[in-house]
C-alpha positions as CSV (number, residue, x, y, z in Angstrom):
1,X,-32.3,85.7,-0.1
2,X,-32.3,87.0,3.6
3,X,-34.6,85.0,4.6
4,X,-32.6,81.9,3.2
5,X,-29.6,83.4,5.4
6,X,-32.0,83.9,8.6
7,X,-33.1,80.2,8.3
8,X,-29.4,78.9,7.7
9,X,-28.3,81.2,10.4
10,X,-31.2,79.9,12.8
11,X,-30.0,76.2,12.1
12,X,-27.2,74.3,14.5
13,X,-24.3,72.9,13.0
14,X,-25.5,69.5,12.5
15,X,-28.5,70.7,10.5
16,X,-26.1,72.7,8.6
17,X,-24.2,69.5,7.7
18,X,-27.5,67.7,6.7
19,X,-28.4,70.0,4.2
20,X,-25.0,70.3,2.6
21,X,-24.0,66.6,2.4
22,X,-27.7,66.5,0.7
23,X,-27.3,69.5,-1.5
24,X,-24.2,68.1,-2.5
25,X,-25.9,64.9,-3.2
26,X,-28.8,66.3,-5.4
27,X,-26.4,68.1,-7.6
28,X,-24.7,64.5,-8.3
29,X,-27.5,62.6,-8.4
30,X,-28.9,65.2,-11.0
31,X,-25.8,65.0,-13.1
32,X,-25.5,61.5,-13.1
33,X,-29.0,61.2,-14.3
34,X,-29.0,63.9,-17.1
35,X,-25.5,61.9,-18.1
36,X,-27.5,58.8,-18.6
37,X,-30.7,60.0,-20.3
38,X,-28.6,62.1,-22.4
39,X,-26.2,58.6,-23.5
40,X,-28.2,57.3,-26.7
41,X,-29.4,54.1,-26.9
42,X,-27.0,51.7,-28.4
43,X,-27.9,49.1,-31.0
44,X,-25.8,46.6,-33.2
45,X,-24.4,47.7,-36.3
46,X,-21.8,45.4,-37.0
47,X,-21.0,42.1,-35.8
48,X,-18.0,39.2,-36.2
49,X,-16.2,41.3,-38.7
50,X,-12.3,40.5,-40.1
51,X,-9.8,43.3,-37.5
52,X,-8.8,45.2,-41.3
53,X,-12.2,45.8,-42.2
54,X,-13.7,46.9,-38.7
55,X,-10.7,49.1,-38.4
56,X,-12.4,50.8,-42.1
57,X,-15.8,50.8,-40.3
58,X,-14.9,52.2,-37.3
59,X,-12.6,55.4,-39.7
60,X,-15.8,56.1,-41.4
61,X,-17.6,56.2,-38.1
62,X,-15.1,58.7,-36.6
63,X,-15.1,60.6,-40.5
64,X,-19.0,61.1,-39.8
65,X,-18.7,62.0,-36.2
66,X,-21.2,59.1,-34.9
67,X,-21.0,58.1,-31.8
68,X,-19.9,54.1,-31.6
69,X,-19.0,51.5,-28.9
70,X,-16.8,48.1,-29.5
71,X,-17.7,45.6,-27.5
72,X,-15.1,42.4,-28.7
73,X,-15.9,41.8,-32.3
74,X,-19.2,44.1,-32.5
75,X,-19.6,47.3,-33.3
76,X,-22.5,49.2,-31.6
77,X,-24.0,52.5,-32.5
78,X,-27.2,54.7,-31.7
79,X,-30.3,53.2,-32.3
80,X,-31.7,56.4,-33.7
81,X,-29.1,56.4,-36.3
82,X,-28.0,52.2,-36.7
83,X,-30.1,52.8,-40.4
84,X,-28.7,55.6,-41.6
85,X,-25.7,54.9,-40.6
86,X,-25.6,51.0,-42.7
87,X,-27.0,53.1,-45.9
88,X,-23.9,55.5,-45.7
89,X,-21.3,53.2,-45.0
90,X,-23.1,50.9,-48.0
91,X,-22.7,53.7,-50.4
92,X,-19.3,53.5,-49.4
93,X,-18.8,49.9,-49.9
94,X,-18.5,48.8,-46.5
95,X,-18.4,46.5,-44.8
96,X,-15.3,45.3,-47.8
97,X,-15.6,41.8,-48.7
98,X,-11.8,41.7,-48.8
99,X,-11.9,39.8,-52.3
100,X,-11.8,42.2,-55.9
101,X,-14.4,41.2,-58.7
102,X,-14.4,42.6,-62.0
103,X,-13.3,45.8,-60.6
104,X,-9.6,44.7,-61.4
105,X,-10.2,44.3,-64.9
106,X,-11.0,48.6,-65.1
107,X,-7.7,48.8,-64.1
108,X,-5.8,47.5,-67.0
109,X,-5.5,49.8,-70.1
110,X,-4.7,49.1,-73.3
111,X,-0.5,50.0,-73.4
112,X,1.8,48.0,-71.5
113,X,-0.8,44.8,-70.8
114,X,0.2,41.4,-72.1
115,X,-2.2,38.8,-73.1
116,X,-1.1,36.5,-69.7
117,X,-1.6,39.6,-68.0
118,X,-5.1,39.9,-69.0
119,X,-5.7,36.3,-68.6
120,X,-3.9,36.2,-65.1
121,X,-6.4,39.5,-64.1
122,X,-9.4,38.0,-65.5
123,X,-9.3,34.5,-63.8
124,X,-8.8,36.6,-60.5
125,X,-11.9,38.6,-61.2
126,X,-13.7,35.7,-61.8
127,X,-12.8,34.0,-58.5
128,X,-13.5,37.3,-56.8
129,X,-16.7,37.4,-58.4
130,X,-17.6,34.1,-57.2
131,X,-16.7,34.3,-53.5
132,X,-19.1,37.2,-53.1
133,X,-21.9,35.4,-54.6
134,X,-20.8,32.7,-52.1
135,X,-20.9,35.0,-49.7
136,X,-24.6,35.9,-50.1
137,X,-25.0,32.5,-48.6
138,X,-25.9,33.5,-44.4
139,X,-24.2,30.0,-43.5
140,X,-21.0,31.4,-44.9
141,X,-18.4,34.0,-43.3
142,X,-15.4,33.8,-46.1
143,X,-15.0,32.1,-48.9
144,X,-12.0,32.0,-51.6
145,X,-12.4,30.1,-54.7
146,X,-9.1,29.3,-56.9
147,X,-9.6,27.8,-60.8
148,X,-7.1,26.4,-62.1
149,X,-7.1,26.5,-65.7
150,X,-4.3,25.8,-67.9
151,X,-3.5,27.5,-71.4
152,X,-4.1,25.7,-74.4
153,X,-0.5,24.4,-76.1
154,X,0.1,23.3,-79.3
155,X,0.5,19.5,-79.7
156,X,-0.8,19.1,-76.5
157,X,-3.7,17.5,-74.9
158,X,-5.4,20.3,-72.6
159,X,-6.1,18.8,-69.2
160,X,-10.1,19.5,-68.2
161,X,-10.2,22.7,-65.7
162,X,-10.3,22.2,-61.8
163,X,-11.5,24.3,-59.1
164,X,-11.8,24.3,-55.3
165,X,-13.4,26.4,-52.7
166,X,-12.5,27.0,-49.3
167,X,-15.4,28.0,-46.7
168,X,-15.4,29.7,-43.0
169,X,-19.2,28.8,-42.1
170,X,-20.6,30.9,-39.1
171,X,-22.2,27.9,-37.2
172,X,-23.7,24.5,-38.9
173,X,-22.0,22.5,-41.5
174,X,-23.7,23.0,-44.8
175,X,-26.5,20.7,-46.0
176,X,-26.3,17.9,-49.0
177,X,-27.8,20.3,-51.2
178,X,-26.1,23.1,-50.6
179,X,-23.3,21.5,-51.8
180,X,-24.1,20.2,-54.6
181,X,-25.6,23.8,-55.3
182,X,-22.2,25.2,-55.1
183,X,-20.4,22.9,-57.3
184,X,-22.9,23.5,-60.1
185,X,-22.6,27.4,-59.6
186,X,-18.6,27.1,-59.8
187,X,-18.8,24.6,-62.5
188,X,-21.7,27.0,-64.8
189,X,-19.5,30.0,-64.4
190,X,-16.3,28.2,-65.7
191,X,-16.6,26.6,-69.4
192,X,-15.4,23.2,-69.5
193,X,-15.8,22.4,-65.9
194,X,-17.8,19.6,-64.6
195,X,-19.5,19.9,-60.9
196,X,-17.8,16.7,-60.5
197,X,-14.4,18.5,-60.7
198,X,-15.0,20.8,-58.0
199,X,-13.9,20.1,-54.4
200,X,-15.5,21.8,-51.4
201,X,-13.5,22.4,-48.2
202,X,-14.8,24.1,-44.5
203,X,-11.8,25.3,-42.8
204,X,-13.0,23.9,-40.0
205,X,-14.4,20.6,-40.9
206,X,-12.1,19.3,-43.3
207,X,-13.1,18.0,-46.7
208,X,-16.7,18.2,-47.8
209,X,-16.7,17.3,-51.5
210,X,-13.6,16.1,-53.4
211,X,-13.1,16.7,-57.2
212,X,-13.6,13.6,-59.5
213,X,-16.0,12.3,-56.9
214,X,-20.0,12.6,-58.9
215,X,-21.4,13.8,-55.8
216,X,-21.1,14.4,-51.7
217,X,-20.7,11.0,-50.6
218,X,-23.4,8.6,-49.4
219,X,-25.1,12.2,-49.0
220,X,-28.0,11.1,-51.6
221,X,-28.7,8.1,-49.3
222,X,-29.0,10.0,-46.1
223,X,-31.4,12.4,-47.8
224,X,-33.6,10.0,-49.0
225,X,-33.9,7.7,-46.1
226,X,-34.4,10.8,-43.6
227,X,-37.2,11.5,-46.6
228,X,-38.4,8.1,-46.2
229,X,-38.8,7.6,-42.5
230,X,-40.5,11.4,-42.4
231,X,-43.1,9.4,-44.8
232,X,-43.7,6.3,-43.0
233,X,-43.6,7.7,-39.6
234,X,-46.7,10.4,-40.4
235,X,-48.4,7.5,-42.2
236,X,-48.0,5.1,-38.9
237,X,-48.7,8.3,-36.8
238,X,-52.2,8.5,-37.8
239,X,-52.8,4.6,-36.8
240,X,-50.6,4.0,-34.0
241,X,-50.7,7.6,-32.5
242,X,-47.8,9.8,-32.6
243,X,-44.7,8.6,-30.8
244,X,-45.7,4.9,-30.6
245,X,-43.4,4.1,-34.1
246,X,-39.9,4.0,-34.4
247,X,-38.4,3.3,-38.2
248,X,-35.6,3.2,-39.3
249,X,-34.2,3.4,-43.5
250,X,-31.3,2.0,-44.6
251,X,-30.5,2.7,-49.2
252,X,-27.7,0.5,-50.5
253,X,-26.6,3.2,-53.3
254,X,-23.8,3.3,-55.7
255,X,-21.5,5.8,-56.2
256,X,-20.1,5.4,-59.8
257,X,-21.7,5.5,-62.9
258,X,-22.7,2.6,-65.5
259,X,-23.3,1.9,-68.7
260,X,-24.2,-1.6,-70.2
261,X,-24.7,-2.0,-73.9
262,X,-26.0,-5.6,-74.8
263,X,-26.7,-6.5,-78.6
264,X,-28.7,-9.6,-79.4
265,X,-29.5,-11.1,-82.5
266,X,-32.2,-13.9,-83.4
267,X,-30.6,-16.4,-86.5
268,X,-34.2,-17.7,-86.1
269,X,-36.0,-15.0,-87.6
270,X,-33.9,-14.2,-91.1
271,X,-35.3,-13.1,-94.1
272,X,-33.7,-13.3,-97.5
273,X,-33.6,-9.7,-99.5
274,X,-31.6,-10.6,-102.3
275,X,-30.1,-13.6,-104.3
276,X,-26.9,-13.5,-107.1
277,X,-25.7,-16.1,-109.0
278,X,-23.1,-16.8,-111.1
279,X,-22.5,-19.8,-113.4
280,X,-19.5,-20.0,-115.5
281,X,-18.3,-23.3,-118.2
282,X,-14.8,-23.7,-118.9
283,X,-13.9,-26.2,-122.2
284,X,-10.0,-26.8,-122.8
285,X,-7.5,-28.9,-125.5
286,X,-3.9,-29.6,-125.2
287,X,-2.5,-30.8,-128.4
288,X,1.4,-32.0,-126.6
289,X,4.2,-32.7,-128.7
290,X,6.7,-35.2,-128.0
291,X,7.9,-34.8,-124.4
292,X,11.0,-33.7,-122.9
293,X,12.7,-36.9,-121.7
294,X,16.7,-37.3,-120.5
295,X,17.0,-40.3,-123.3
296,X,15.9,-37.3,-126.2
297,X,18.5,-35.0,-124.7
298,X,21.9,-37.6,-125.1
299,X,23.5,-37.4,-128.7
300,X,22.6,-41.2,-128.9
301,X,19.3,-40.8,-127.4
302,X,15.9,-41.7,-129.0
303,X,13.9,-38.5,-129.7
304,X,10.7,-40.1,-131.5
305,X,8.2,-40.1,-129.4
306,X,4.4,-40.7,-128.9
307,X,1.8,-37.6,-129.6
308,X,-1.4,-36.9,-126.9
309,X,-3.7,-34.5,-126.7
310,X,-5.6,-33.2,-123.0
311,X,-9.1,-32.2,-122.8
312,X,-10.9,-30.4,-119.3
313,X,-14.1,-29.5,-118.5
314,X,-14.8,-27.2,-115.9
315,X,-18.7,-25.8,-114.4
316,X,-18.8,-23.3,-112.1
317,X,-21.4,-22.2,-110.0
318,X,-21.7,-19.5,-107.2
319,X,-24.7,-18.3,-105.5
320,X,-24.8,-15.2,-103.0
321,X,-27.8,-14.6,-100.8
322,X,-28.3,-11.7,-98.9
323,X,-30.8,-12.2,-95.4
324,X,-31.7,-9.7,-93.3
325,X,-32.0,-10.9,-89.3
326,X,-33.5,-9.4,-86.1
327,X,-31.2,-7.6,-84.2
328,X,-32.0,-5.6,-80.6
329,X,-30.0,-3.3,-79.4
330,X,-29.9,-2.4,-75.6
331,X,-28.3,0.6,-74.2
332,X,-28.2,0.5,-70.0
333,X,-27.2,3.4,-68.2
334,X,-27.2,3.3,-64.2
335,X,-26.3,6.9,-63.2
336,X,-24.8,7.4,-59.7
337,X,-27.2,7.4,-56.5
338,X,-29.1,4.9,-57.8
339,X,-30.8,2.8,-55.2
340,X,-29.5,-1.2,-55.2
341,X,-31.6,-2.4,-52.2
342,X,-33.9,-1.5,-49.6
343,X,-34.3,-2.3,-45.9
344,X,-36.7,-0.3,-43.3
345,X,-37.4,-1.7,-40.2
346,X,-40.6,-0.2,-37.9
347,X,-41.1,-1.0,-34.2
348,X,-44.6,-0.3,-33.4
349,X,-45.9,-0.2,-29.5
350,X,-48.6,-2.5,-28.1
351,X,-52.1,-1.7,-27.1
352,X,-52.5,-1.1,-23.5
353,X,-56.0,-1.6,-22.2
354,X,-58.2,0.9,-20.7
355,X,-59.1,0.5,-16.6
356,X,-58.5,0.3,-13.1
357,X,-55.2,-1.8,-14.2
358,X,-53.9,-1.4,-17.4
359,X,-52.5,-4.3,-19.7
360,X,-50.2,-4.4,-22.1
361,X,-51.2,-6.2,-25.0
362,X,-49.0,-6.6,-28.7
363,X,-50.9,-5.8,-32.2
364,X,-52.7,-8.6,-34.0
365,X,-50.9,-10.2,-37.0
366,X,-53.4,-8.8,-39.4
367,X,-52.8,-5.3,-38.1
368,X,-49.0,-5.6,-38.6
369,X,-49.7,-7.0,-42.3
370,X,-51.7,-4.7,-43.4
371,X,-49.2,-1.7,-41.9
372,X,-46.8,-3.9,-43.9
373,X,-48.0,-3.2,-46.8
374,X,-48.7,0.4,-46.6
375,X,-45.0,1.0,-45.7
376,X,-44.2,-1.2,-48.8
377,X,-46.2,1.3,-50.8
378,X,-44.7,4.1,-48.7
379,X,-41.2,3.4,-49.2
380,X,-41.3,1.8,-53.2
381,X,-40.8,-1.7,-52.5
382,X,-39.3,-4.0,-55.0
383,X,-38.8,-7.3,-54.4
384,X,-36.6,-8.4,-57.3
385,X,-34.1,-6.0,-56.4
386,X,-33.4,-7.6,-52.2
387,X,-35.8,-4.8,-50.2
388,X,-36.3,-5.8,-47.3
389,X,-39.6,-3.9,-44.4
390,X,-39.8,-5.9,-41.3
391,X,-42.6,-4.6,-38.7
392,X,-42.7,-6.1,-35.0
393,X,-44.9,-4.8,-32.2
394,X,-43.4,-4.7,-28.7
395,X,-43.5,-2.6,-25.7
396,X,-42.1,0.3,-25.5
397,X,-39.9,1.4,-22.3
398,X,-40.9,4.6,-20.3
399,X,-38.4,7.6,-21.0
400,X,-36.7,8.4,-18.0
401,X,-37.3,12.6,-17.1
402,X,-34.0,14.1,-17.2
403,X,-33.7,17.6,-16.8
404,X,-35.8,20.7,-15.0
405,X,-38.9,22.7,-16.8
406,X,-37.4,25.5,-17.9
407,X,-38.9,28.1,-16.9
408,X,-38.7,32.0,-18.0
409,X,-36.4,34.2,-15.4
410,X,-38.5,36.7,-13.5
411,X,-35.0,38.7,-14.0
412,X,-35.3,38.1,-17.7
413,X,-37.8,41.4,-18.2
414,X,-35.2,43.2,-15.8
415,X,-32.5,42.5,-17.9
416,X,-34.7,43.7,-21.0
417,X,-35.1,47.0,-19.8
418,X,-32.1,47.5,-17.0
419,X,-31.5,50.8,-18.5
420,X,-35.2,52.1,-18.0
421,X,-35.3,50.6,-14.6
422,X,-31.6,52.1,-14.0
423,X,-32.9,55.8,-14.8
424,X,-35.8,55.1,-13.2
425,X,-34.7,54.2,-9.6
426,X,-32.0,57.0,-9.6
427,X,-34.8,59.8,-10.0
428,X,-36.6,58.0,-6.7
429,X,-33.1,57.9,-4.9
430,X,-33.0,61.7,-5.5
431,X,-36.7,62.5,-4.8
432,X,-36.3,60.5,-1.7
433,X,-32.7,62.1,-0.5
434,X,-34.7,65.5,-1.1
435,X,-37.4,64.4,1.2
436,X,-35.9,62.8,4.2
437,X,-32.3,64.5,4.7
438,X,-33.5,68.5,3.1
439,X,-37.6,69.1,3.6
440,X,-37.9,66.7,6.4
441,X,-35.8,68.1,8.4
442,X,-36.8,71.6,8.1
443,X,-39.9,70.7,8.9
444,X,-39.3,69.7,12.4
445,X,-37.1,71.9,13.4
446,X,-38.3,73.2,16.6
447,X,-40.2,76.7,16.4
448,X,-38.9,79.6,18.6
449,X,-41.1,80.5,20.8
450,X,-42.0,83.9,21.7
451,X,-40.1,85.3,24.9
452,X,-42.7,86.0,28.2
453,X,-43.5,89.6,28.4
454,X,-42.9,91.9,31.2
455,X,-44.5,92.3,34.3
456,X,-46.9,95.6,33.3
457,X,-48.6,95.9,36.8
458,X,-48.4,100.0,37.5
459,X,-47.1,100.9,34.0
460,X,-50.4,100.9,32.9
461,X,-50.4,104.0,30.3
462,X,-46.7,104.6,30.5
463,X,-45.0,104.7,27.5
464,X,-47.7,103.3,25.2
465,X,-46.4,103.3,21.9
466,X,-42.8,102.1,23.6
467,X,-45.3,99.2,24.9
468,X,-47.1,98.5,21.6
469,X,-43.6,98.2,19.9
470,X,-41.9,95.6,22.3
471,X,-45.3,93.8,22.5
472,X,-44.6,93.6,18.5
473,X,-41.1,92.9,18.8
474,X,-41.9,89.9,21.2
475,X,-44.7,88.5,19.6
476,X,-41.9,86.2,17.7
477,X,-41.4,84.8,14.2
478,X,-45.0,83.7,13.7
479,X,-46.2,87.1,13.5
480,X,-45.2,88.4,9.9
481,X,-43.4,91.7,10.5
482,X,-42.3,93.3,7.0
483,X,-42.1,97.4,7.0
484,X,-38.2,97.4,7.4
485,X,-37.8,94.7,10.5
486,X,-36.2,91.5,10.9
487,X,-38.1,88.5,11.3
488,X,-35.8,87.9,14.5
489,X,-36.8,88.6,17.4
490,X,-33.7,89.8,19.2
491,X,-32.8,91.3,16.2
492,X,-35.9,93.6,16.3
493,X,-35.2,93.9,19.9
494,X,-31.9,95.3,19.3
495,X,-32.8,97.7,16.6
496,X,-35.6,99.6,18.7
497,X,-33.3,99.6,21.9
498,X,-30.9,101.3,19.0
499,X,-33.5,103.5,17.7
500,X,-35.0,104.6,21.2
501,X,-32.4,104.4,23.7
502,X,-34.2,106.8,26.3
503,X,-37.5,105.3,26.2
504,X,-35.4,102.0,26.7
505,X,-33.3,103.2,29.8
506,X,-36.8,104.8,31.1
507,X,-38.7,101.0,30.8
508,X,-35.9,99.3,32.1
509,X,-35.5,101.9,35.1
510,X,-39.2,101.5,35.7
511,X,-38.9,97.8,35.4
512,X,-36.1,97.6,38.0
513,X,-38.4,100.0,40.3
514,X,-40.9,97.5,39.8
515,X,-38.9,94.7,41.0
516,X,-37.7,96.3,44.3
517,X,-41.1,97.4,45.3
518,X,-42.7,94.0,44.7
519,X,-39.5,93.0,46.3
């Protein structure tokens, strides 16, 4: 310790500066780096979570004591910990999905519960239920489902149930079958409700499918033609080369369903099973007395008359024949999606010919018919019902670049591990601040050189051991002197003047001598 004293003594005021403005600096540098090394790691735990339920995350975090950052809409936490930390709060049921399932239903006890109670808590479970499985889905952020399904009445028709889903998707729209895979899930967990009667709606989009409607639109067509043109275009690819065939699909599809019944009958072909007749004879007199005449009814009248008699014969016949006839029966359905006609069109690029100047050349005829048929076969071609696959060959026009190569940022791996590269530079500010502004500077401070020694001429034997112990005194710093004196000089001066103060006034007196005689 007094030898740090001695050296701070021996140093001038700037100096003294020097090594306090760096001390100072050390100690912050120091601090600031054990800060950062000991601030964990962060890592995502949460992200794009409703305000209500991050507020229940971010209790349970505090409950726990973890250590968390928000950052907008995220929630970041230590990476040593993100796991365990997404089991607990799982086991505690959070993240919420904001919606109740069946869970409601454990709430209602036996007293006090009506039947439309129970009815009105069930249909709320079951919609509850639903949006979570929806919500399984990655495409989708929220979902709410509403049923709407009326009570049975007496003498009253029940109208068919009808449901509708509302969706908050987290980026793309969702795809054709997805759809329809999300009607046929509402519909299967309702009884009595068609897919057909479901509508799906994306808050942000607007309609997707309506209910009544059989399916998503012309969505059927658009999937099949994309499958199409996938087909011929890896089937052209391996003739043409890849990227010298464009095609195009176009499916005329209906949208409603059909049904045709057609019943035909051939008179031609009748057969007789069974014959009845009948034959009946009818014989009849009429013996007729005198007739009723306006002469037999005066008083005067004549009543004598002439007597006839009426006879009638009467055949009957009647024949019934019984034939059985050929009769067909025909029973046409035509569901919905059902393709009515055809068309693809393929633009195919020329040849271009080899050399010091290349030619551009289109493909023979045969070439294009036999691609024709091959996309025919592709694609299902049917004449009878319109289709239509028209192949040309021209030349295709060079795509303009647009755009720079992108490249991969040189500051890209900086950015990756800033933090590392952060702690990292701080420890070489400090190791650097220690070297030039503290050690380099002590260094090169200038050594004190010992003082001349005294003129000895004619003291030679006087005062020896007072000799010896100013020689020793003088010799200066480099000379290690321990045994009770201080490495200064003048300070070791001063304590044997102290210590010996007439030998001293003798040497100084014979010094002065000295001087006048040489003098």
């Amino acid at each position: 310790m007094q030898q740090l004293l001695s050296l701070w003594n021996a140093l001038d005021m700037r100096k003294r500066i020097i090594v306090g403005l760096a001390t100072v600096a050390v100690f912050g540098a120091i601090l600031m780096l054990a800060r950062v090394t000991s601030t964990p790691s962060m890592s995502l735990l949460y992200s794009g979570l409703e305000p209500s339920i991050s507020g229940e995350v971010i209790a349970a975090l505090e409950k726990q004591g973890a250590f968390y950052k928000i950052d907008g809409s995220a929630i970041y936490v230590s990476a040593s910990e993100r796991d365990q930390l997404r089991m607990t709060l799982a086991g505690e049921g959070l993240p919420a999905t904001g919606v109740a399932g069946y869970e409601l239903l454990d709430k209602l006890s036996g007293f006090g519960t009506t039947a439309q109670m129970f009815d009105a808590a069930y249909w709320r479970a079951k919609e509850g239920e639903l949006a979570r499985t929806i919500l399984t889905w990655p495409e989708v952020r929220s979902a709410r489902v509403h049923i709407s399904n009326q009570v049975a009445r007496p003498f009253a028709k029940t109208p068919a149930p009808v449901a509708s889903v509302t969706l908050k998707l987290s980026g793309a729209p969702l795809s054709d079958s997805k759809v329809r895979a999300l009607r046929f899930l509402i519909a299967s967990a309702v009884s009595g409700l068609s897919p057909e009667n479901v509508s799906v709606i994306d808050s942000d989009r607007g309609l997707v499918a309506r209910a009544g409607a059989s399916g998503s639109g012309s969505g059927f067509a658009d999937s099949r033609a994309k499958a199409l043109k996938a087909s011929v275009e890896q089937l052209l690819a391996a003739r043409v080369g890849p990227g010298n065939a464009r095609v195009e699909v176009a499916i005329d599809a209906t949208n409603e369903k059909e049904t045709i019944v057609e019943k035909r009958i051939d008179p031609k072909s009748r057969v007789a099973i069974s014959t009845d007749t009948r034959e009946t004879s009818a014989n009849t007199a009429d013996n007729g007395g005198t007739p009723v005449t306006v002469a037999s009814n005066l008083p005067s009248g004549n009543t004598s008359g002439s007597n006839s008699t009426a006879k009638s014969n009467n055949t009957e016949t009647r024949e019934l024949i019984n034939y059985e006839i050929s009769q067909t029966t025909r029973k046409l359905i035509r569901q919905p999606d059902t393709i009515k006609r055809l068309s693809v069109a393929v633009l195919i690029n020329g040849i271009t010919t080899p050399g010091a100047n290349p030619a551009w050349a289109p493909r023979s005829d045969a070439e294009l018919t036999s691609l024709r048929e091959l996309v025919q076969s592709t694609v299902g071609f049917n004449a009878e019902r319109g289709d239509v696959v028209t192949i040309k060959s021209l030349e295709f026009l060079p795509l303009p670049v647009v755009g720079t190569l992108a490249t991969p940022s040189p500051f890209a791996a900086v950015a990756a591990n800033s933090m590392t590269l952060i702690q990292t530079g701080v420890l070489a500010l400090v190791i650097l601040g220690l070297g030039m502004f503290v050690v380099r500077p002590i260094l090169t401070s200038p050594r004190l050189t010992a003082l001349p020694g005294p003129d000895t001429a004619g003291m030679d034997g006087a005062f020896p051991a007072m000799e010896d112990e100013l020689q020793f005194a003088i010799a200066g710093p480099d000379d290690a002197l321990s045994d009770g004196f201080s490495s200064d000089p003048v300070s070791q001066l001063r304590q044997i003047i102290a210590e010996r103060q007439g030998e001293t006034v003798d040497v100084l007196r014979n010094w002065i001598e000295t001087s006048e005689e040489s003098a």
